[in-house]
C-alpha positions as CSV (number, residue, x, y, z in Angstrom):
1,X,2.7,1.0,-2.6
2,X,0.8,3.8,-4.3
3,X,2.7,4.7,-7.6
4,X,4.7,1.3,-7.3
5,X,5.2,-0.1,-11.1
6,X,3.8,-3.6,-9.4
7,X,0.4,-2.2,-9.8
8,X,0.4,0.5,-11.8
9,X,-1.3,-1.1,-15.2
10,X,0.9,-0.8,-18.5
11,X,0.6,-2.2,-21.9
12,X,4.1,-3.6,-21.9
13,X,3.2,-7.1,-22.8
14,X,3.7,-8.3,-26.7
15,X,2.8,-11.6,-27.8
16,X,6.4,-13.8,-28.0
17,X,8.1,-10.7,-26.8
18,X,10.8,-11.1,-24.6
19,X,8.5,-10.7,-21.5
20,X,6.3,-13.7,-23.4
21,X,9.5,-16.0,-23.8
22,X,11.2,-15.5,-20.4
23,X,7.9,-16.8,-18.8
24,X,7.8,-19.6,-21.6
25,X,11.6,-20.6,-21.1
26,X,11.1,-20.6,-17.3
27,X,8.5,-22.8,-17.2
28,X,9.9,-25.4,-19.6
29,X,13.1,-25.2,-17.6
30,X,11.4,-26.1,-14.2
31,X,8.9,-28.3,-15.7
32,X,11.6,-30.8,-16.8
33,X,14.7,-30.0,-14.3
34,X,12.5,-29.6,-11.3
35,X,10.9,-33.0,-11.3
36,X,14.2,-34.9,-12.0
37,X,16.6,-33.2,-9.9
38,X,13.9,-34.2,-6.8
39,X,13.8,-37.6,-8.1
40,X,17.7,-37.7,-7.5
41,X,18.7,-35.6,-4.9
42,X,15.6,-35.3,-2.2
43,X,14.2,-38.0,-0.4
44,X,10.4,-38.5,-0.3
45,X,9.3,-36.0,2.8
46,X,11.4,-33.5,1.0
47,X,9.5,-34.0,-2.7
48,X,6.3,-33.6,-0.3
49,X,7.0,-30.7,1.4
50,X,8.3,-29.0,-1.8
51,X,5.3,-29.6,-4.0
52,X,3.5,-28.2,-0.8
53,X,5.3,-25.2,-1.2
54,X,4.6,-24.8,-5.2
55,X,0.6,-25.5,-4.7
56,X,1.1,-22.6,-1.5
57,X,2.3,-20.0,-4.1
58,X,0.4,-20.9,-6.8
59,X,-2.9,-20.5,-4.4
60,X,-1.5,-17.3,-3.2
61,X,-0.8,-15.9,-6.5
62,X,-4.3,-16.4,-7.6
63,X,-6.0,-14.8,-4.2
64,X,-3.2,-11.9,-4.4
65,X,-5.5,-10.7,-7.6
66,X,-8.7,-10.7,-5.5
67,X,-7.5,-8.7,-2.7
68,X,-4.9,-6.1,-4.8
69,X,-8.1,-5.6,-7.1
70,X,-10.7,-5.4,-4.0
71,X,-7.8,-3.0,-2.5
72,X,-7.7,-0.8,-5.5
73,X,-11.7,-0.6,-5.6
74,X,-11.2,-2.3,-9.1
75,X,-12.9,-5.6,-8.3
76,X,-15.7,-6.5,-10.2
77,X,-17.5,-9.7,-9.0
78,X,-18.7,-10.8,-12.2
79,X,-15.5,-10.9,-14.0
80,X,-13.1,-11.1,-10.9
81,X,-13.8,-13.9,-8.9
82,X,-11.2,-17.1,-9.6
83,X,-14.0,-19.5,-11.0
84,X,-13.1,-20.5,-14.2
85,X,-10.7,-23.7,-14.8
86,X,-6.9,-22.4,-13.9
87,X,-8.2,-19.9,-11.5
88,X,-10.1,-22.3,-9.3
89,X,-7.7,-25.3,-9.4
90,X,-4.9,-23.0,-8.3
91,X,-7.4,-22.0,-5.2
92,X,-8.1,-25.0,-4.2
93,X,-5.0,-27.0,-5.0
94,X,-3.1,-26.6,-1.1
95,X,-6.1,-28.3,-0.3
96,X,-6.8,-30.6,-3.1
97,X,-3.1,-31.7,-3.4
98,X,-1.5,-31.3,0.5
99,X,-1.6,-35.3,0.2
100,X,-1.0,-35.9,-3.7
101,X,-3.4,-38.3,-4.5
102,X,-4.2,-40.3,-8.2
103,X,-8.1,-40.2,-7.9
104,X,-7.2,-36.1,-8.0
105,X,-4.8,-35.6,-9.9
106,X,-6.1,-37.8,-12.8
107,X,-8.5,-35.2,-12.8
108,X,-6.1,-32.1,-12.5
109,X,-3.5,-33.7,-14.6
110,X,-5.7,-33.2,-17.7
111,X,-7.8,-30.1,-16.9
112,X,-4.5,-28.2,-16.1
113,X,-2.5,-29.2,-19.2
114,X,-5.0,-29.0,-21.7
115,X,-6.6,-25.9,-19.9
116,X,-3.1,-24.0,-19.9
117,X,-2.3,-24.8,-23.4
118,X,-4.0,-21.6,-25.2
119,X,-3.6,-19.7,-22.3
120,X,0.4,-19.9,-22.6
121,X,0.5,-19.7,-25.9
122,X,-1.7,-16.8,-26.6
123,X,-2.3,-15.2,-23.2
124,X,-5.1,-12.1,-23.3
125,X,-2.8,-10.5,-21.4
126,X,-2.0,-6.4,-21.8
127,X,-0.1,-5.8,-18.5
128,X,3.8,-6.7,-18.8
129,X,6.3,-7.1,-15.5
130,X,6.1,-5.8,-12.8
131,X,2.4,-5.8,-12.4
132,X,1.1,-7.8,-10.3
133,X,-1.6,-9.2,-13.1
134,X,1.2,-10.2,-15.3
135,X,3.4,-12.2,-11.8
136,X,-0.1,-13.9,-11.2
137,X,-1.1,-14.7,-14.5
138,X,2.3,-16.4,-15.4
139,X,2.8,-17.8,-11.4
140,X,-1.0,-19.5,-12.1
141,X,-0.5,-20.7,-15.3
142,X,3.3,-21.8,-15.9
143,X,3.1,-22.5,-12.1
144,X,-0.1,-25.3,-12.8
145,X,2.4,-26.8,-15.8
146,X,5.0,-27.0,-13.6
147,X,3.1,-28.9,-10.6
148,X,1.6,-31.2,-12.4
149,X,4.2,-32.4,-14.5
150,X,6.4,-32.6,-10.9
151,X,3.4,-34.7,-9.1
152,X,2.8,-36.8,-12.1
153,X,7.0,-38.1,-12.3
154,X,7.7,-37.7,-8.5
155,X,5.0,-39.1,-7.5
156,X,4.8,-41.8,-10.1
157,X,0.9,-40.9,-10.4
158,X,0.6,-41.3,-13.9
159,X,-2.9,-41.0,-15.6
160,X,-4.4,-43.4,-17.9
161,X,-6.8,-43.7,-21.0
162,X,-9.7,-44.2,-17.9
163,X,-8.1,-40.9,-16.0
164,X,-9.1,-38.9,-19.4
165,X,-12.2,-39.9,-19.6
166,X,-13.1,-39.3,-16.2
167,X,-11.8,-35.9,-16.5
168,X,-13.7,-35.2,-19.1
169,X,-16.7,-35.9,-17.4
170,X,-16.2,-34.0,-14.7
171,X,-15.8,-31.1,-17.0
172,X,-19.3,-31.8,-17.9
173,X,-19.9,-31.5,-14.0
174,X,-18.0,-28.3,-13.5
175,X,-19.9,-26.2,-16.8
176,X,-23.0,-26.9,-15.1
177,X,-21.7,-25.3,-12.0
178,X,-20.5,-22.6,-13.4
179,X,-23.3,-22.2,-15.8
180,X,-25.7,-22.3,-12.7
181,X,-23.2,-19.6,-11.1
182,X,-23.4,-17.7,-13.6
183,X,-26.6,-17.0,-13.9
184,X,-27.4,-16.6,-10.0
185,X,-24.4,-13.4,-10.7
186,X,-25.5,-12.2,-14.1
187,X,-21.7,-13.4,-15.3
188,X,-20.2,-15.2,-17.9
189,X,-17.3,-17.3,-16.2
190,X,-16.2,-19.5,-19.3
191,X,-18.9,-17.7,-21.7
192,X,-20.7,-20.2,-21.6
193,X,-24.0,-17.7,-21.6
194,X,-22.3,-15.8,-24.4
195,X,-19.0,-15.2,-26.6
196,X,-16.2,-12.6,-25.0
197,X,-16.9,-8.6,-25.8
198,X,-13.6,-8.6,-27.9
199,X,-12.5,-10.7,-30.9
200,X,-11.4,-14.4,-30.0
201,X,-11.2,-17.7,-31.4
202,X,-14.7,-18.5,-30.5
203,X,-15.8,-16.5,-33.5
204,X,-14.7,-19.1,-36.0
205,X,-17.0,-21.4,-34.0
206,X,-20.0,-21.1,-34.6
207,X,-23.1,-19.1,-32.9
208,X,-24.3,-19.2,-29.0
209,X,-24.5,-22.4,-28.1
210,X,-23.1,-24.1,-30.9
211,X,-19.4,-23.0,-30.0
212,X,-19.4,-25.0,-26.6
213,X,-20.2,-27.7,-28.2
214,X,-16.9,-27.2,-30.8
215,X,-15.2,-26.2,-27.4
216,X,-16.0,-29.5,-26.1
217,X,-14.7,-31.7,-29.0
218,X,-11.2,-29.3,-28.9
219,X,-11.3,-29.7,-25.5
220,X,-11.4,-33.4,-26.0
221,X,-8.7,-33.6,-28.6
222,X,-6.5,-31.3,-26.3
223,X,-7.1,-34.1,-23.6
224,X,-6.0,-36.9,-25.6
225,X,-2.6,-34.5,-26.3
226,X,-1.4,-34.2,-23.7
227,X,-2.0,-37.9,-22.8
228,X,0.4,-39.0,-25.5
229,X,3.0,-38.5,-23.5
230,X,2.1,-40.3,-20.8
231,X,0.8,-43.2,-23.4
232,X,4.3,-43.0,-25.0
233,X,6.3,-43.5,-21.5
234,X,4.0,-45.9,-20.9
235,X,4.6,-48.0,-23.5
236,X,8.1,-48.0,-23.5
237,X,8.3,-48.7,-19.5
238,X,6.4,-52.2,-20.5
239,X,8.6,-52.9,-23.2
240,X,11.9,-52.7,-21.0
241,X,10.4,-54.7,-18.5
242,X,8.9,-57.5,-20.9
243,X,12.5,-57.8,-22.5
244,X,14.0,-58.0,-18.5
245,X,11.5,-60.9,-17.8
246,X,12.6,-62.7,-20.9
């Protein structure tokens, strides 16, 4: 594999380039034909064993990283490790998700949505295809969208108002963790113990620590986004089936 173009580094990736929109197009493609074509054409152990597969890949995707960096002797610990949001869930999700259950998912469905949001839009992403940084960062990411969105329709486990608000507090419970991780490494997972080395949108926010707490409040607001749609099918589901009952 030495000298392959899947991990040689390149700067190949350009914001909304064609690399950028591919990813973008792919994942809005799946996210809403996936979901209804296994509504209609598989039957329910199928629809399991499929979103099986997708949390499989997802989790595989974000280990590959680990290993190709700990293989290369590139791995740093305090940067490399999958613990913030998107990294983690897509660890843990085989696990988490094997038996797609509300009490997680009204969890996940939030932190993954809102979580991805900037993160697709404006990836900090250099490397363009084939490297393997690029297929992990779009099969983690798009590939989080994508799952959720699937589990939430197939699996009729739609969040509600509670669901966000539980979320959000378990956010509280996870930036505790990884402040107390963080400082047992001497990291910054989530720069929480400081702002990134390189320009970002955190600098319009404020000094240390007053830009976690405008995190927080965007972090909220993203919450109750992408709850709308959810509200919104919501809403109309009890208006059809008042006007059947009358």
């Amino acid at each position: 594999m030495e000298g392959s173009a899947f991990i040689a580094y390149n700067q190949d990736f350009v914001l909304f380039g064609q690399q950028h929109l591919a990813a973008l197009v792919t994942m809005i493609l799946l996210a809403v034909f996936l979901p209804l074509a296994a509504k209609k054409i598989l039957n329910r152990p199928q629809q399991l064993l499929l979103s099986r597969g997708m949390a499989v890949v997802i989790s595989l995707s974000a280990l590959m990283y680990v290993f190709i960096r700990m293989w290369l002797g590139d791995f740093e610990y305090k940067t490399d490790l999958p613990l913030d949001i998107c990294n983690m869930v897509a660890v843990l999700l085989p696990v988490l998700m094997w038996k797609p259950s509300f009490r997680v998912h009204e969890i996940l469905y939030f932190w993954i949505l809102a979580g991805t949001i900037q993160a697709i839009i404006t990836p900090h992403l250099f490397n363009g295809f084939p490297n393997y940084i690029f297929i992990k960062y779009w099969f983690v990411h798009a590939g989080l969208v994508v799952f959720a969105i699937y589990v939430t329709f197939v699996f009729d486990l739609k969040p509600n108002i509670r669901s966000l608000w539980k979320s959000f507090i378990a956010l509280q419970v996870y930036i505790v963790f990884i402040l107390g991780v963080n400082l047992i490494l001497g990291s910054n997972y989530v720069y929480v113990l400081g702002k990134p080395p390189t320009s970002s949108v955190l600098d319009y926010f404020g000094p240390w620590p007053y830009y976690i707490l405008v995190g927080e409040f965007i972090a909220l607001a993203l919450f109750f986004i992408v709850y709308l749609p959810i509200w919104k099918l919501s809403g109309s589901k009890n208006l059809k089936t008042k006007g059947v009952k009358q």
